[in-house]
Structures are given as C-alpha cells and as structure tokens.
C-alpha positions in Angstrom: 218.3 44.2 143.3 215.6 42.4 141.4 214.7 42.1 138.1 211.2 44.1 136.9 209.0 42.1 134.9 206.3 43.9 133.0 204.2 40.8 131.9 200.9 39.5 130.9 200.1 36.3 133.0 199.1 34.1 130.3 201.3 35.6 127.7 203.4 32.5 126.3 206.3 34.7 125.9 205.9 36.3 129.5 205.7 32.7 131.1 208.4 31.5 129.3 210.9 34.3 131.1 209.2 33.4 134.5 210.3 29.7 134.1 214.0 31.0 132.8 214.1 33.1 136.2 213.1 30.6 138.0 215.2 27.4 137.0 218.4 29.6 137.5 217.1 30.9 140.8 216.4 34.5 139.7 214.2 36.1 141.6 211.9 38.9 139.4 209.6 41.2 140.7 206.7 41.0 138.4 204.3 43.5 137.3 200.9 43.0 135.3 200.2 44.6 132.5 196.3 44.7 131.6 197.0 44.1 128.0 192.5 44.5 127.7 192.2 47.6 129.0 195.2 48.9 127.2 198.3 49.3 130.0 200.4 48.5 127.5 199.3 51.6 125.0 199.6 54.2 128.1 202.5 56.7 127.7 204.3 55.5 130.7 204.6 52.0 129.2 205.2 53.3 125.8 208.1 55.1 127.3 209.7 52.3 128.5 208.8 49.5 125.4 208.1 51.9 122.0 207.2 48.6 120.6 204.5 48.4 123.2 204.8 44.4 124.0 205.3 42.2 127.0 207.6 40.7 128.4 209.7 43.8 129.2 212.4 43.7 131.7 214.2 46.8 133.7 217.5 45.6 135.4 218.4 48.8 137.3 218.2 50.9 134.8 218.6 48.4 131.4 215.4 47.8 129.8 215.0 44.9 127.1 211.9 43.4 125.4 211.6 40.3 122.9 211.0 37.2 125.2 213.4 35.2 123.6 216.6 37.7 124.3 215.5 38.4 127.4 215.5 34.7 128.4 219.4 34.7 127.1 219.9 37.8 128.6 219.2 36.3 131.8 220.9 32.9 131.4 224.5 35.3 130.0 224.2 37.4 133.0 222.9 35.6 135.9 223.9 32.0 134.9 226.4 31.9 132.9 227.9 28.5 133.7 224.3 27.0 133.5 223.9 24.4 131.1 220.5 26.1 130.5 222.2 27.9 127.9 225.4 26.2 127.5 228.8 28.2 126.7 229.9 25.5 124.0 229.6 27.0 119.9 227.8 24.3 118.9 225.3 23.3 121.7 224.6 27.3 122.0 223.9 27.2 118.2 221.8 24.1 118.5 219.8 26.4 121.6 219.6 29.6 119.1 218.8 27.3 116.1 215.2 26.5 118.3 214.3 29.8 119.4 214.5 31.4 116.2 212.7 28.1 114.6 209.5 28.8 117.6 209.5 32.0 116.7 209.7 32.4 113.3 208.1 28.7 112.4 206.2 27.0 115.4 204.4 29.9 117.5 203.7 31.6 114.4 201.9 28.9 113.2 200.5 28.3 116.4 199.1 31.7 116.7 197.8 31.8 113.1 195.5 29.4 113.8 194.2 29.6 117.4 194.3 33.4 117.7 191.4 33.9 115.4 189.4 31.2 117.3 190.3 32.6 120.4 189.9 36.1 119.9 187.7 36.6 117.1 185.2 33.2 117.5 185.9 32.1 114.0 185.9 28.5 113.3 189.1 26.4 112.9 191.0 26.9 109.2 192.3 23.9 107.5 194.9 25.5 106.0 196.3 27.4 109.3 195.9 24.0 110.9 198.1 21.7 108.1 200.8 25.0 108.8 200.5 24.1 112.6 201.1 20.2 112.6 203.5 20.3 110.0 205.4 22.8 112.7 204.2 20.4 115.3 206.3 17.4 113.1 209.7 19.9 113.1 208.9 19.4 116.3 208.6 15.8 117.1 211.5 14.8 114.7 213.9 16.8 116.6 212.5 15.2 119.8 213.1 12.1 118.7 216.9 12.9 118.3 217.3 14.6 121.6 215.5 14.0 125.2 214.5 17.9 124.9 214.2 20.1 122.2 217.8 21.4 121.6 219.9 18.9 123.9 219.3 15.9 126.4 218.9 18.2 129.3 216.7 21.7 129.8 217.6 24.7 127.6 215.8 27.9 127.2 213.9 26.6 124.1 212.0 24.8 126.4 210.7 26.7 128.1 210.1 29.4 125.3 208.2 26.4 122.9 206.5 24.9 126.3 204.8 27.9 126.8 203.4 28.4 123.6 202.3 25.1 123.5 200.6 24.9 126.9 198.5 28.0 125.4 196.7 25.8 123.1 195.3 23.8 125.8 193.3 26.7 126.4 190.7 25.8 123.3 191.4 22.1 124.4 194.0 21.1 121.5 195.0 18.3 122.0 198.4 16.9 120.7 198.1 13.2 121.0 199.0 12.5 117.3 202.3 13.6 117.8 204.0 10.7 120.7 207.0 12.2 121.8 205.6 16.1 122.0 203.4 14.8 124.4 206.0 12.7 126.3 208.1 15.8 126.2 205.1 18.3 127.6 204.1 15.2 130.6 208.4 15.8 131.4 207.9 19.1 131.7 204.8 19.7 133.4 207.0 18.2 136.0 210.3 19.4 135.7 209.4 23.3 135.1 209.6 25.0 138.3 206.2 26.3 139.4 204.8 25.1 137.0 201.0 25.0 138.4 201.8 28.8 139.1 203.7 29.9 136.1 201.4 27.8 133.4 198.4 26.1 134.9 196.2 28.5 136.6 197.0 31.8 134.2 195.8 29.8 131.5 192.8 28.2 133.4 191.9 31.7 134.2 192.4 32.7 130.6 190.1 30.1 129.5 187.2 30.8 131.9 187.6 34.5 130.6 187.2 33.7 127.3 184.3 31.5 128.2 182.9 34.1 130.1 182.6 36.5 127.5 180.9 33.5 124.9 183.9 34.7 122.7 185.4 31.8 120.5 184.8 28.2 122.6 180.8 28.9 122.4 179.0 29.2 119.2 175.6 30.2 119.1 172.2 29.6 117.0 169.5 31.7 116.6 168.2 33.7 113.3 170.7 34.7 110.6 170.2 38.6 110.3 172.3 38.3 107.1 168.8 36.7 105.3 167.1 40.1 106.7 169.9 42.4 105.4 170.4 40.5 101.8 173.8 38.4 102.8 175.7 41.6 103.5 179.2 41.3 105.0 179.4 44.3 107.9 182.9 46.0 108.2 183.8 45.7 111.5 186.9 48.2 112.6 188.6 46.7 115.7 191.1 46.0 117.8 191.6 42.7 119.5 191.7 44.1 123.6 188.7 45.7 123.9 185.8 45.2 125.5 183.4 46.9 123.4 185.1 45.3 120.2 184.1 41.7 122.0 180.7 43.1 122.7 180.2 43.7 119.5 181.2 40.5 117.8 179.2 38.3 120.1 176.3 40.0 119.7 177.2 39.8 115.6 177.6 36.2 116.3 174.7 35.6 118.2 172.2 37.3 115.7 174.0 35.8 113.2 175.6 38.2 111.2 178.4 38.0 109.1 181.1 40.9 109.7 184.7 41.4 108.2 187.6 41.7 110.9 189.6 45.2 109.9 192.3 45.2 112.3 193.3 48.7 113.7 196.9 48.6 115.6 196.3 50.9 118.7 199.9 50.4 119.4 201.0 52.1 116.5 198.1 54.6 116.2 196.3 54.1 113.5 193.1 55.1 115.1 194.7 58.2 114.9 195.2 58.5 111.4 193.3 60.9 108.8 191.7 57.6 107.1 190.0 56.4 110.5 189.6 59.6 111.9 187.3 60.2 108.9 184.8 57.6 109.0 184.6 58.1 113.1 183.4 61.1 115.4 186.4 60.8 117.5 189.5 58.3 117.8 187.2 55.4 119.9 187.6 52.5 118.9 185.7 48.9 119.2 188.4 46.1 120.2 188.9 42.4 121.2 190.9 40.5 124.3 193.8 40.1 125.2 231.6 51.5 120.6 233.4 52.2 117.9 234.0 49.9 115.4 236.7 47.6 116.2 239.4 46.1 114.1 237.8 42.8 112.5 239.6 39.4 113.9 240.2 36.5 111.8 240.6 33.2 112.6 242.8 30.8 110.8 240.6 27.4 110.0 241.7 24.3 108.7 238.4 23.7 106.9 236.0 26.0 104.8 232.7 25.8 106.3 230.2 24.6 103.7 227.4 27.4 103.5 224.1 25.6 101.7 222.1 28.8 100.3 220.3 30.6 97.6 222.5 33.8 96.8 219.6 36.1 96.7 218.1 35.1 99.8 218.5 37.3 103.0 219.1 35.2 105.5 221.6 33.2 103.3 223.5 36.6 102.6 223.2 37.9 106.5 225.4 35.0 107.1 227.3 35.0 104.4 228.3 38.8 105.8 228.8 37.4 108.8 231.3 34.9 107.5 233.0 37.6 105.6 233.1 40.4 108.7 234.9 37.6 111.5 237.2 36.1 109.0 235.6 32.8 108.3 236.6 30.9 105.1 233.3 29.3 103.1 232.6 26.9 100.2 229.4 27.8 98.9 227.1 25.2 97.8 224.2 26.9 95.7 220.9 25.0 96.2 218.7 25.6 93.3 214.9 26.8 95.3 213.5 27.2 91.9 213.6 23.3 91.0 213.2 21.9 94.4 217.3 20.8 95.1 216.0 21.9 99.0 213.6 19.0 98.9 215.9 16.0 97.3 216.6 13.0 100.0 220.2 14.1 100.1 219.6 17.7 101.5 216.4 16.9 103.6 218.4 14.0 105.4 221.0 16.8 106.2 218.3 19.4 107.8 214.7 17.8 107.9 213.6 21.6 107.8 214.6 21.9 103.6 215.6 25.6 104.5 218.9 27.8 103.6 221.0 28.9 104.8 222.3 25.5 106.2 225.8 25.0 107.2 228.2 21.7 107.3 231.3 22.7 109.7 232.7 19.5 109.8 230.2 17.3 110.2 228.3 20.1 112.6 224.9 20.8 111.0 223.0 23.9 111.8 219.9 25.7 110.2 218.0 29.3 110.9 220.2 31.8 109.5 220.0 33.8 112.8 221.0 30.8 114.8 224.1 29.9 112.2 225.5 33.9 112.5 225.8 34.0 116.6 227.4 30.3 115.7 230.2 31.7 113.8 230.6 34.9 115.8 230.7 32.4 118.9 232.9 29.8 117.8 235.4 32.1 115.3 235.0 35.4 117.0 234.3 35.5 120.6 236.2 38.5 121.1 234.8 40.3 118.3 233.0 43.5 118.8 230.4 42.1 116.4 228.6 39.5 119.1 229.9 41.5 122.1 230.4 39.3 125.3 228.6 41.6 127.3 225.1 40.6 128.7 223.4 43.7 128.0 224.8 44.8 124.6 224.5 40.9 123.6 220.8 41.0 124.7 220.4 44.6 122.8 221.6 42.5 119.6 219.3 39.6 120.7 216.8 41.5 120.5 217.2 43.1 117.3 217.6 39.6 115.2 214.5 38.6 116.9 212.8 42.1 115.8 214.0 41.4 112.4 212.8 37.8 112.1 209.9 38.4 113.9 208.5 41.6 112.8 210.2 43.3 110.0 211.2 40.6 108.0 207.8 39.0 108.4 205.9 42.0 107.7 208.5 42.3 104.4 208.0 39.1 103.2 204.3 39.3 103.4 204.1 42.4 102.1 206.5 41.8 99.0 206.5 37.5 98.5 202.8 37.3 96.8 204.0 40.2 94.2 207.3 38.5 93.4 206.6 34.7 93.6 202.8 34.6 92.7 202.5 37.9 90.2 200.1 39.3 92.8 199.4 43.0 92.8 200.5 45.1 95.9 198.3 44.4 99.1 197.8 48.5 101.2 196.6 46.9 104.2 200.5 44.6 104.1 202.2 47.5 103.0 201.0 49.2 105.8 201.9 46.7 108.2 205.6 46.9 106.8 205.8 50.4 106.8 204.7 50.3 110.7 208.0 47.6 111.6 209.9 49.7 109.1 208.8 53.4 111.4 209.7 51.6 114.8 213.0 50.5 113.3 213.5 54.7 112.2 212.5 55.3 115.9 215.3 52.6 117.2 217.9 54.2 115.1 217.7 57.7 116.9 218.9 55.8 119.4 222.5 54.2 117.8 224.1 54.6 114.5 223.4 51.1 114.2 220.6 48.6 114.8 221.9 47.5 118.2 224.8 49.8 119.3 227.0 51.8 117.7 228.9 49.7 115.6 228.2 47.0 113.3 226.9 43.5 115.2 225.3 40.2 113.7 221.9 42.8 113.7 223.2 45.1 111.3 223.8 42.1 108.6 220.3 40.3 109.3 217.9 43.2 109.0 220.4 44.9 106.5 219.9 41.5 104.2 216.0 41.7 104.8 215.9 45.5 103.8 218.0 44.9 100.6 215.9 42.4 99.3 212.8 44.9 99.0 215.1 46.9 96.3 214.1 44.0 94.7 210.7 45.5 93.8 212.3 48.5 93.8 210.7 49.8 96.7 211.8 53.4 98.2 213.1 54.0 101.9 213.1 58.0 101.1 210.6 58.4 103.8 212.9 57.1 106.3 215.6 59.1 106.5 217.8 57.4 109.3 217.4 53.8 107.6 218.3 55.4 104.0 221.5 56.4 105.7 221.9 53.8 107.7 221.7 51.4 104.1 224.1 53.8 102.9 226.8 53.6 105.2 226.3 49.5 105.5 226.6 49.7 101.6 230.0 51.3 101.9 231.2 49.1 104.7 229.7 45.7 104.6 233.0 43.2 103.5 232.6 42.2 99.5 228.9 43.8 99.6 229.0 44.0 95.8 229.5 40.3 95.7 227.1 39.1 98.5 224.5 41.8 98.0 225.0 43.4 94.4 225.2 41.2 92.3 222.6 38.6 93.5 220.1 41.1 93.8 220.4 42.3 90.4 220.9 39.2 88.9 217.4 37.7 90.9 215.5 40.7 89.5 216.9 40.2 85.8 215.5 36.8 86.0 211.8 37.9 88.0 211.3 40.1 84.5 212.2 37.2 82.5 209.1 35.3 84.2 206.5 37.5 83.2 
C-alpha cells in the first residue's frame, strides 16, 4: 500500500517529505489540502491531525504529523540501510543535531521575517532580517565543514532546510552573500529528485498567487486616509487564509491606512471564544493566505561524557535525565550564561552555535539538546524502551520533541523569557498562545499516560524539562488536569529529579529575586 500524504504544495515542510519519499523510492499518494479556504480546520481533517497542520501522513492506519519525524519515519521504516539517515550514533546525531537546529533556529528565523512580507504586505524588518542571516551563517560554517549540511553525502536535513530555503525565492531573496549556501542550493537543485515538480513550479505558482492578489511584493500609492481619520491605527482581527482578510488589507494598503494585525488562531477556535464572539455578530472572521515501562539498561563506559550546560536550563536538564534514565556516566562542566563563558574563543571553537547543552564524548561534539538525547539513547541504549526501535513508536516520539521544541517550548519561552530576563510584565496575547500548545498537549495525553506512549521516552524528559521551568514564575497547571498528573508522576519517577530538577530550579529562582 502507499503512503497518504495530506500536504500543501508549497508548504516547505510538505516538500521536504515529498523529496524524502522520493530519494528512497517511496511512492506517496498525495492529497491537497486547501490551507486558504480552510481544509485543514474541517472536522474530518481535525480528526485525523488535532493540531490541524500539514504534512500529515496515514500508513494503513498510522497517522503522524511534524515534517521532520515523518521524514525519519520514513527513512527508519522504508530505508533503513540508506545512508539518508544513517544507522551510525554519531552521524545520526550529527542528522538530528540539523533538523532540530532548522526548526528551532533557521526556518524560524526564516519565517519571522518573510511571513509578514508575504502574508501581511509589511515591509522588511531589520531586526528579523539580522536573526535570519546570522541563521543563514550557522549555516554556511557548517557547510564549509561538510559537502552537505550534516555529512558529505544527502541526509534528510537537506531536504527539510532546502525547502525552507527555496521558499524565500518566492519574494526574490537572494542568498549570494553567503558562497557556499548557494553552492550547496545550485547541488541540489540538481541532485533532489523532481525537483522542478517538488520545488519549482509550487512555488512559482505561489508567487503569481501572491502577486495576483497585490498582497506583499506590490506596494501601492495613492492618498493616506490616516491624514483624513487623525493618524489612527485600525484594529484589524484576522486570520492569515482568508480571502476576505486579504481583501481587506489591500484595500487598507491601497488607501493607505494604517491597521494593527490581531491574529485570531482558527485552528484552535478562538473565533469562537466569548471575547471575539462579543465584538462580532457571529463567529466570521476576516483572514489572510496561505508498553509498560521497562527495566532501565546501563551501559558500562570507559569515559564520562562531558555535558557543557547551565543547570537550570531545560534542554540541559532533558538530557541530563536522559543520561541518568540509560545509564550514562557524565562530568558536568557548568558554563556560566550570566557572564558570557558561552561566548569565550575556547567554547565557541568547540560549537560555533555558543548553545548548551553541548556534549564532548571523546572528541565527538554534538549540540541541540534534542539531537544529543536520541544520541545517547542511540549509542548507549538501543534496546532501551526509552528510544524504542520501532518506526512508528520512534516516529510518535519524533514527533513529540519536535512539538515541544517547536511549539510548546517556543510558545513557553516567549511567553515567560521577557518577564524573567528583561523584568517585563506578563504579555495575555503570549500567554494565550502558551496556554493553546499547553491545551493540545492535555488533548494528546488522553491518548497515552505519557507524551508519546505509555511509558517514559526521550519526550517525556524534553517537554517535562520545558514545563518545569515555568514553576519558575510560579505559574499554575491546575487547569490541566492530565499534565498536573502527568508532572506528578514524572516528579516521582524521573532518576535523581531532586538533583537535576529541584534544586536548580529553586536555586535559579532564589537568585531571579535577588536581581530585582
């Protein structure tokens, strides 16, 4: 049987499991998903993907979503001797280490910038472009260490980063300044299989759609109605896939009017909500385009891995739980955020990135905290129930560390990061956002006693890090009744939680107060 792909055609994420498929010769049946007019909001989708995105794959009967752990899905099950994503510990870890650094580093950064332009015709932002080429320089130094980005042949990080790379082409960025990304894009423009099919004409058709509704590469004259209504900002309550949003922002544009994008998340219904229901007639809305547990194994090493970290950062305690859960022996080596030790010549020529966690096992280096758990579950574990060998269980974890690096986590950190590094009081419409991620991960518990299955795996340490650090600012889960229990049973069985969680928790928070 084949695979069903539920996709948008120029969706970086959705091309970038078409060009998996194809290179190992897996052939997908692909279905559209009209992300404009909504498909992807309808019932029958939402039953299917609660999370409401694209890609999402059903192989007969297993559904998965998160383009990333669908493209290792793929590769584990269908290809599993491929070097596109290659069995070895530490050239797997060096593939993992990429993905999570395009999706939590480069295509964010990417879509901060251009989405805006895209969808919402705003100019260009400095700032969101400095993000962008200093993700873009990640980039290029790691290219200049490897033929592709994670090895010297094709891995799925290439294909997940050419995609979202390609989709800036489609406001005509250009990335000459950086040599060797644009050495590396010519390569694969002719390597990728399909690719005038898979890349080039969705996102040709993508741009003359956006050009055809004057939204984001036009700009327009004509007289500023903001003189006429005394330089007033309109509120404008959207959604970014609708016609009649786009409609009404050109025509704002054209006149010249000024108007303030409030975002309204169809997927999670907030049109629905008492506050919007009150200032509407109806719930319209304007919008814009587009097991049990087993027995833990241990592993006798001859060397401690060296663990580079901050103690009360998440990701640095999700692996050090990891460490602690398979057996593996560490020598921590604190590296002091507060007065820049991550930036000194000695830890920047060790990972260029000046992140923690960052591990030294023997001379192997390896960032993205992620990346550096499935590496120890790989290389000191593999039979452990905690990584499961699997396809589909794997991919169910997959899936979950990219939810939690990709959605929760991110909406946690924006949410609490201003109010406990910048003294910044509480922002509703963040805390909103985080309470959203933090409802779909209530929903995705009814489903397993843990975050991926039904006993602890690398998820259960990630997200539980990323939801421990939010009792920093003392902030409440009451309202969720499955994650409070779900914290309370990791509390009780997480390895030396008081030592890796406890204690550097409180001890962060004791020194917070004493900055203020």
């Amino acid at each position: 049987m084949t695979v069903d792909l539920y996709m948008s055609l120029p969706s970086p994420p959705s091309r970038a499991v078409l060009m998996t498929a194809q290179h190992i010769g897996l052939d997908v049946n692909k279905t559209i998903v009209d992300l404009a007019n909504g498909e992807h909001l309808k019932p029958e989708y939402a039953k299917i993907n609660p999370q409401r995105v694209v890609p999402t794959i059903v192989d007969n009967g297993y559904i998965l979503w998160e383009g990333r752990a669908i493209q290792a899905y793929l590769a584990n099950k269908y290809a599993p001797d491929h070097s596109v994503y290659p069995k070895d510990p530490q050239a797997r870890a060096i593939v993992d280490r990429m993905l999570f650094f395009d999706i939590g580093t480069l295509y964010k950064a990417g879509s901060d910038f251009f989405a805006p332009q895209m969808f919402a015709g705003q100019p260009a932002d400095p700032a969101k472009l400095e993000a962008f080429n200093k993700a873009l320089g990640l980039l290029e130094d790691s290219l200049s260490k490897t033929k592709y980005v994670a090895a010297d042949h094709i891995t799925l990080p290439d294909f997940s980063i050419y995609a979202g790379l390609t989709f800036a082409e489609v406001i005509d960025f250009s990335y000459a300044e950086f040599p060797k990304i644009s050495a590396w894009m010519e390569t694969m423009k002719a390597e990728v299989p399909n690719n005038e099919e898979i890349n080039v004409k969705p996102l040709l058709g993508f741009k003359e759609f956006i050009k055809s509704k004057n939204f984001g590469l036009v700009k327009f004259g004509g007289c500023k109605a903001k003189d006429i209504v005394g330089g007033m900002t309109v509120d404008v309550y959207l959604s970014y896939a609708s016609p009649p949003s786009r409609a009404v922002l050109m025509t704002a544009q054209h006149i010249g009017v000024d108007v303030n994008h409030k975002l309204v998340d169809l997927a999670n219904g907030e049109h629905m909500e008492p506050e919007y229901l009150k200032g509407t007639l109806n719930s319209a809305i304007l919008s814009v385009v587009l097991s049990s547990r087993k027995t833990r194994e241990t592993s006798t090493i001859k060397m401690p891995v060296d663990v580079y970290l901050a103690r009360p950062s998440a990701p640095c305690r999700a692996v050090l739980m990891t460490a602690a859960y398979v057996g593996v022996s560490v020598n921590v080596k604190d590296v002091d955020l507060w007065t820049g030790e991550n930036l000194k010549p000695e830890f920047t020529k060790m990972n260029p990135q000046h992140t923690v966690p960052t591990i030294d096992d023997n001379g192997f280096i390896l960032w993205e905290s992620r990346a550096v758990q499935t590496y120890l579950a790989n290389k000191y574990a593999p039979d452990n129930s905690v990584y499961p060998k699997d396809p589909q269980v794997r991919a169910a974890v997959d899936r979950m560390l990219y939810f939690d690096i990709g959605t929760l986590y991110k909406a946690e950190g924006e949410y609490l990061y201003p109010q406990l590094f910048a003294g910044q009081a509480a922002d509703p419409v963040k805390l909103e956002a985080f309470k959203k991620a933090l409802t779909l991960f209530e929903e995705l518990l009814g489903k397993t006693k843990y975050a991926a299955a039904d006993h602890i795996t690398l998820a259960d340490f990630s997200i539980f890090a990323s939801l421990t650090f939010a009792e920093v600012a003392d902030f409440s889960y009451a309202e969720y009744p499955k994650i409070s229990a779900y914290m309370q049973k990791l509390k009780s069985e997480v390895p030396n939680h008081e030592e890796i969680n406890e204690k550097p928790l409180n001890g962060f928070r004791d020194f917070l107060k004493s900055k203020k």
